[in-house]
N, C-alpha and C positions, 0 to 999 in steps of 0.2 A: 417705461419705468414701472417697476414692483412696487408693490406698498402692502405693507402689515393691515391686513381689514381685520376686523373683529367677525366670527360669525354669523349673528344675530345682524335681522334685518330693519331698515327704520320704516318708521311708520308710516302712510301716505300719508299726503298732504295733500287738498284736492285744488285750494285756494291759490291762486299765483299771486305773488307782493307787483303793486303797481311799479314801474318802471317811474324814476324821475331823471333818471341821466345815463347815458351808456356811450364809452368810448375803448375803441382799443388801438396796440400800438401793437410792435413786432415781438416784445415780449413782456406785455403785458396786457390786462383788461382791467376798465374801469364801469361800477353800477354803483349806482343808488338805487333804493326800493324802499318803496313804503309797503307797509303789514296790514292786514285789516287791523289789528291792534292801535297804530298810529306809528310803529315804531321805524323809526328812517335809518338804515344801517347803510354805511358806504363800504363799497369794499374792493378791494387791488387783488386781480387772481394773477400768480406770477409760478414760476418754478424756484424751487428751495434751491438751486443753487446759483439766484442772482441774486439772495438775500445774506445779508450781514449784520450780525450784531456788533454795535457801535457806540459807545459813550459819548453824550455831548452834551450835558451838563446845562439844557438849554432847552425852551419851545420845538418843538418838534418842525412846526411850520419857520420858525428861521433857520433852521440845521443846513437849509437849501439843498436835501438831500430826501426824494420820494420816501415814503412809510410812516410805520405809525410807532406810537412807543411802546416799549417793553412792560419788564417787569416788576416787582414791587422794590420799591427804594425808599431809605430814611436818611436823609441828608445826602453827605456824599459814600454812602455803604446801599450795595445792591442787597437787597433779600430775595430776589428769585435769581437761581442758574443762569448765566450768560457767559457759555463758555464755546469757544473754537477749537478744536484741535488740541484740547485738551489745555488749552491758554486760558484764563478768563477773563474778561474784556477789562476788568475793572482793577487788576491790580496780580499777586502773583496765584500761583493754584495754592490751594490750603488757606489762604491768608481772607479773613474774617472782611465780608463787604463786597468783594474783586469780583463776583459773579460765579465763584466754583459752588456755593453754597444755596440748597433753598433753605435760607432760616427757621429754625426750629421746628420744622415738620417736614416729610416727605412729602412732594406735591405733585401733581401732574407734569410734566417737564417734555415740551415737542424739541423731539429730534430728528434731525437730518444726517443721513448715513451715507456721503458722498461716494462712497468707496462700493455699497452694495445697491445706491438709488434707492433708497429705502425712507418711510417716514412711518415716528410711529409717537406713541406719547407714555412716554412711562414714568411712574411715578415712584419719584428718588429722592435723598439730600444731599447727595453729593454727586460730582461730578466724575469721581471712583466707580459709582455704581451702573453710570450707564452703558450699558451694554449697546455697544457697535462695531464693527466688520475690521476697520483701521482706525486708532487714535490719531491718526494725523491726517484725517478726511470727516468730519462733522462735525455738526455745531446743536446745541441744546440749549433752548429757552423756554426758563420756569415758569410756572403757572400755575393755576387751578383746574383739575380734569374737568371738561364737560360731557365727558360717556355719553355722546350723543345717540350710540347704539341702543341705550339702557336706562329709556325712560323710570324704569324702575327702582333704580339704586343711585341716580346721580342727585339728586339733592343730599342725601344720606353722607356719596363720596365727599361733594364739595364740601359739607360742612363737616367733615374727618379733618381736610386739608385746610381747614380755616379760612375760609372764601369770604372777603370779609364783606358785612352791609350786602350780605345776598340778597335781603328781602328790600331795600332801603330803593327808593327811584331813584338813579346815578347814570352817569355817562359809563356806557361797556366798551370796553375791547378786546378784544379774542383772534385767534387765528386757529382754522381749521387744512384739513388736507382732504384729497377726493381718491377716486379710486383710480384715478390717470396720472396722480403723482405731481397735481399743482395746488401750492399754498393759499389760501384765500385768507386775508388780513380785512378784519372789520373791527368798522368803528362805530359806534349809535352818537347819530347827533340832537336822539331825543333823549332823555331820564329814565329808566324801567331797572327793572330787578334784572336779578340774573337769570330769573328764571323766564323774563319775558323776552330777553335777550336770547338766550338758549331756543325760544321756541321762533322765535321770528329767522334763526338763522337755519333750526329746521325746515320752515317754511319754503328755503330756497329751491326754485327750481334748475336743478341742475343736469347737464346731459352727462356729468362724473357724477356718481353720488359721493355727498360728504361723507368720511369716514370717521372720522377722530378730532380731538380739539381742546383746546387751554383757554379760560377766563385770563386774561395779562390784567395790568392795574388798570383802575378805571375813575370816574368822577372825573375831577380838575385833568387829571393826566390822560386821558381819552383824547388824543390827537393825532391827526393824519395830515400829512402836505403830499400830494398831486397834484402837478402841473397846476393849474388854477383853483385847485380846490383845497382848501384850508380848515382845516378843523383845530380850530386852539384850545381846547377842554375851558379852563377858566382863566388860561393864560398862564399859568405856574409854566418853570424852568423841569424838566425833567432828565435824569441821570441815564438811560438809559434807552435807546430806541431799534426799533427794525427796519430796517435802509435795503432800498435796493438799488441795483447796482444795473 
């Protein structure tokens, strides 16, 4: 698989995050790691196209369906992009809520390019805007950029894109992409900023390096179900999730 990298190179990291749990299956892998920081991030590395964006109006961990949840929502109205194929998970294209929209600001948006194997995160507000190979082969879920390439300008980005309670300790979620063209979906089951979230996922040692990446909603709505493993944020019902298939 191809993937859009950025040119600049990340930064070492020389510390490896402790291992607290590590399994894998035929298409997927599952870790836990702890940070020198304290920070416990779990994470699902899978390929973008066993992943679907899914409405269920519900806990993530009762969905009975692997993944974590998406993007930001108010009631039953999506405010990050969650669109397929140019459908939006939540209701019709154009129509106010449905997922074709990131509310009131352009914001980092991971997409998935079926048609060219392609992943890249561009930042957009509508689902108009994003640029891919066939509208009737990927899928885009909104977000907050984390320019993981660029240490330099991404607090600056996030808080353009309104990254909300960046500074605030909260439960993170995020999903990044590698240079081999697999998704990694993380969750923190500890409290930290975005900024310690960012840097703990830095940290990761990886034999693909990570390449790009989206803050998803976080605090109460930080939640993951695998196999045995349960992350319910504070228990709130959540509109929108990332299910794999």
């Amino acid at each position: 698989m191809v993937v859009a990298a950025a040119a600049a190179v990340l930064l070492s990291r020389t510390e490896e995050p402790a291992v607290i749990d590590a399994f894998t299956r035929e298409s997927y892998s599952y870790r836990s790691i702890e940070t020198e920081e304290g920070i416990i991030l779990h994470i699902i590395k899978t390929k973008p196209e066993r992943l679907r964006l899914v409405v269920i109006g519900g806990n993530v961990t009762a969905s009975g369906r692997p993944g974590i949840n998406g993007g930001f929502f108010w009631e039953g109205h999506l405010l990050s992009m969650a669109v397929e194929n140019d459908k939006p998970v939540n209701g019709k294209p154009k129509g106010y809520g449905s997922g074709w929209f990131n509310a009131k600001y352009p914001r980092g948006t991971f997409v998935y390019d079926g048609a060219s194997h392609t992943l890249s995160v561009q930042v957009v507000s509508s689902a108009d805007e994003v640029q891919v190979s066939d509208r009737s082969d990927y899928w885009a879920q909104g977000g907050i950029s984390m320019n993981l390439q660029r240490d330099d300008i991404w607090k600056q980005a996030a808080e353009a894109e309104k990254l909300p309670f960046g500074g605030d300790k909260r439960l993170r979620t995020g999903m990044v992409y590698d240079e081999e063209g697999n998704v990694h979906l993380i969750v923190s089951s500890v409290k930290c900023s975005a900024e310690q979230f960012r840097s703990a996922i830095l940290e990761l040692k990886e034999p693909d390096s990570l390449v790009e990446g989206v803050f998803l909603d976080g605090d109460g709505s930080s939640q993951l179900l695998l196999e045995n493993v349960k992350l319910t944020g504070d228990g709130r019902p959540v509109l929108q999730m990332i299910g794999m298939e």
